[in-house]
N, C-alpha and C positions, 0 to 999 in steps of 0.2 A: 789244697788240691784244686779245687775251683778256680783260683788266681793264678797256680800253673798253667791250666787247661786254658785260661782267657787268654794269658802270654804265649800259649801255644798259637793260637788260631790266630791273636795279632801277628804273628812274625809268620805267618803263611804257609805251614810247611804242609807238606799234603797229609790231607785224611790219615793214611797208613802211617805213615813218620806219629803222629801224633796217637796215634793209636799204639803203636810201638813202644813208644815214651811211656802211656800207661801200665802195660800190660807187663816192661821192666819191671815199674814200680810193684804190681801187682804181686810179684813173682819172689819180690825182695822181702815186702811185707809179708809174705807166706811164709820163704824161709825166715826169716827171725820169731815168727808166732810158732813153726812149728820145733823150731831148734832153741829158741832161747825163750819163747815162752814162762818155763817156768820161774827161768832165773829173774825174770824181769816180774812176775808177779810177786818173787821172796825180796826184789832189791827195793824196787817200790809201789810195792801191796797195790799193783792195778792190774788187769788182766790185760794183754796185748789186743784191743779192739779193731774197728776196721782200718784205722788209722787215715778216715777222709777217705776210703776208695767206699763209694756208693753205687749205686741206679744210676744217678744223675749223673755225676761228672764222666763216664764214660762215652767214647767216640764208635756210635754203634753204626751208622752206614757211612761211606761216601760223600762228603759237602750236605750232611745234613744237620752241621753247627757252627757252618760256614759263619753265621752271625750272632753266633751266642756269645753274651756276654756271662756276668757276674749273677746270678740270682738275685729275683727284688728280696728283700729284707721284710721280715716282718712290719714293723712299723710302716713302708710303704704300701705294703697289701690291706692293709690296716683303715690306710688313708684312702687306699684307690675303691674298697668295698664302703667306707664312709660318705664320699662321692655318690657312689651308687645306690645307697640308702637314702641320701639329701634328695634325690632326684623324686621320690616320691611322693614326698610334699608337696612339691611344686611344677611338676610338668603336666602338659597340657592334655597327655593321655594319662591319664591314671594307669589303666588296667594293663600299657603296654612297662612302662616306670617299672610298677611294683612287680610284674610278671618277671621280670630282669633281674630285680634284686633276688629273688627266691630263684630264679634257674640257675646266678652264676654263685648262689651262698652254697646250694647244693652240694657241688661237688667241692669244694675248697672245703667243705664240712664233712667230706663223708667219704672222699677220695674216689667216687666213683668218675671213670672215664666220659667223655664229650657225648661218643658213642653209643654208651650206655643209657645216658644222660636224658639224650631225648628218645627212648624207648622206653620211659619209666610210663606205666599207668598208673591213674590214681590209686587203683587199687593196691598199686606194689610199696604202697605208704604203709607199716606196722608199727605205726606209737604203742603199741600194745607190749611189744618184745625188747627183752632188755634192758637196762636203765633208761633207756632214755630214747627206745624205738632200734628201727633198722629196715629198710631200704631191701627189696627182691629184686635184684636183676636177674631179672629170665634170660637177658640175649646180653651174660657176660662176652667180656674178649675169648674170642675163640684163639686158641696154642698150636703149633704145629698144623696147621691146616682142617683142623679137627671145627666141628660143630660148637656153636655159644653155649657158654658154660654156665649155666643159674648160681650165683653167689648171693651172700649178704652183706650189706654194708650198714655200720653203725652210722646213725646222723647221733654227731657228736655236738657239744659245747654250744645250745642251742638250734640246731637243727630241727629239733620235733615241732618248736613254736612256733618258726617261721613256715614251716609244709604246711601248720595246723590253720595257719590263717591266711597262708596261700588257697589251701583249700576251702575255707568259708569263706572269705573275704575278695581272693583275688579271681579265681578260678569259675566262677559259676556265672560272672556278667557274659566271660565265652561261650561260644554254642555248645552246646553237649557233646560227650566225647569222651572215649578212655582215656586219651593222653592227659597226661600231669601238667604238662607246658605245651600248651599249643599255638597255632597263629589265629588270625582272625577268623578262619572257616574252620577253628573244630580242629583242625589235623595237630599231628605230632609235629614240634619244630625237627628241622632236617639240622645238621652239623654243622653244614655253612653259613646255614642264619646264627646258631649262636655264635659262632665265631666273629661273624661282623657283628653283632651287636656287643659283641669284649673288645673288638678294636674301635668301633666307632666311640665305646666311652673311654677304653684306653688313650684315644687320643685328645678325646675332649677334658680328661685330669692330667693329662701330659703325663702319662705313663709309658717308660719304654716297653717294647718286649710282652706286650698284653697278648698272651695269646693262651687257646685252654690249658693246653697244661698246667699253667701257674694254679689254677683251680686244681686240678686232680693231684697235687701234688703237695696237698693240705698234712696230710698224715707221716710225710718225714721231716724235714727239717724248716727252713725258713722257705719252700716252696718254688716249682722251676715250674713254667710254662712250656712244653712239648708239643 
């Protein structure tokens, strides 16, 4: 489906056309899950899944994947946050290095949004809950026009250790402050500095396509930047 979708948008056809294409397919996969469904579980013992139709590879506005390629692969997301780990050794601000690696592990561990992301307080840190912690967002994505939603998000697969020594180690040389990740006066980073600070090392590992989403997008598959 993603290699469709790429072949779609090289060969140029508008938005809708391509949108169209999917929503076929959509429609086809329906009917066979819900018409032949069963047969195809007795013929061979699988349940008819999504069949590749996701979140991701769908064509949600107008020219807004105008330049989407292939999703990076594990192994490069792998290599590009390796990168971003190396940096802390060696770079000539520490506290700005390591503040980087822990804001962009964040969400690629824990699926929370950019948005989100930099309105976390220290305080919305709970290594206490669950195997292995969980993340308050007070000012979830707000749905339908409606008011931000408070959710929980699990920091998974390490997560708890890297917050735990962002917060003893990275976090306390900056000025005081609720915020989790701040800039150099204390405040909350805004959305667009993290962003240039994901393209500015996306481009210095010579990573295509760095942008947040590939972080928030830790919890389905090999992961898309949005």
């Amino acid at each position: 489906m993603d290699e469709m979708l790429h072949a779609l948008v090289v060969a140029g056809p508008a938005a809708g056309t391509r949108r169209q294409c999917l929503q076929m397919l959509r429609d086809f996969h329906a009917f066979v899950a819900l018409r032949y469904g069963s047969q195809v579980r007795a013929l061979f013992g699988v349940p008819v899944g999504r069949g590749g139709l996701d979140r991701f590879n769908r064509v949600r506005h107008t020219g807004d994947d105008a330049a989407v390629g292939l999703p990076p692969t594990g192994e490069r997301l792998e290599s590009f946050f390796s990168f971003v780990r190396s940096r802390v050794a060696v770079a000539s601000d520490y506290r700005l290095a390591a503040r980087d690696y822990a804001m962009l592990r964040t969400p690629y561990l824990s699926g929370v949004r950019v948005s989100e992301l930099v309105r976390l307080d220290q305080a919305d840190v709970y290594p206490q809950l669950g195997p292995s912690g969980k993340l308050h967002l007070r000012f979830g994505k707000a749905a339908n026009t409606s008011g931000p939603r408070p959710r929980w998000a699990p920091m998974l697969e390490g997560l708890d250790r890297i917050l735990a020594w962002h917060l003893a180690d990275v976090r306390p040389p900056y000025p005081a402050g609720p915020a989790l990740f701040c800039d150099d006066d204390g405040q909350a980073l805004k959305t667009g500095t993290v962003r240039d600070r994901l393209a500015w090392m996306g481009r210095a590992v010579h990573a295509p396509r760095t942008a947040p989403s590939v972080c928030d997008a830790r919890t389905s598959t090999s992961a898309v930047w949005t």
